[in-house]
N, C-alpha and C positions, 0 to 999 in steps of 0.2 A: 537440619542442615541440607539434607537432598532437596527437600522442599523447596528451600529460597535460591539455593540453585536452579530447577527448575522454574522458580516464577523468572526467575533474573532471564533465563537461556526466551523463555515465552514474550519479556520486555522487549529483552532487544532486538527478536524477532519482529515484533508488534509495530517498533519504532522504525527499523529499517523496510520490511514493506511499505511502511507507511509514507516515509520518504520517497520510493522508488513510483510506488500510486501514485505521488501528487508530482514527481520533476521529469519523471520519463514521459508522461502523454507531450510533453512542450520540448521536446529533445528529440535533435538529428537522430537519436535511436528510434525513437517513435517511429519517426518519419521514414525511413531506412529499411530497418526490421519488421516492423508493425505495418504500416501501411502497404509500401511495395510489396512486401511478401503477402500480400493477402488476398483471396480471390477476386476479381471484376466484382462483381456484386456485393464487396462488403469494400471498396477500396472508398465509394463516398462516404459513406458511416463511420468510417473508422476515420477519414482525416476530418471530418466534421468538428468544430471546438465545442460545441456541448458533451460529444462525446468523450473528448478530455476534458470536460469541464466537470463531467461526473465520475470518471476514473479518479484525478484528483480529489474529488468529494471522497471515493472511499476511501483513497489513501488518508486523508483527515480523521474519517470517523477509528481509523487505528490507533490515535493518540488517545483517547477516550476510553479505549478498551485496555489500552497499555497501562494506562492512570490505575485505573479498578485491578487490575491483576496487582500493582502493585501495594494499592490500598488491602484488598483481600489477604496477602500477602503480608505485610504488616501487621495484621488483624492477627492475623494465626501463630505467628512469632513469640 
């Protein structure tokens, strides 16, 4: 029981980073918090779109990892 509680509490952590990685780099948050707040020398880097173009990537590769905990998870049941 504790078990599937923790996979579930680790899903839907896994899911909602995963979310926040792919839709905050393209959000006035981004832009706002993330960039203005950041030193002169990381302020091109950071608004650069590869650079959200690879934040988003990891936010994706969360859903992959969420799937196998759930599978793993299943398995052990």
């Amino acid at each position: 029981m504790l078990r599937n509680v923790a996979t579930l509490a680790v899903v839907t952590y896994l899911c909602a980073a995963g979310w926040f990685f792919i839709l905050a780099p393209w959000s006035a948050f981004w832009s706002t918090r993330v960039v203005s707040e950041a030193p002169y020398w990381l302020y091109a880097w950071l608004a650069h779109p590869a650079l959200r173009g690879a934040v988003s990537g990891f936010g994706v590769l969360h859903f992959p990892v969420a799937f196998a905990w759930l599978a793993r998870g299943a398995r052990h049941s």
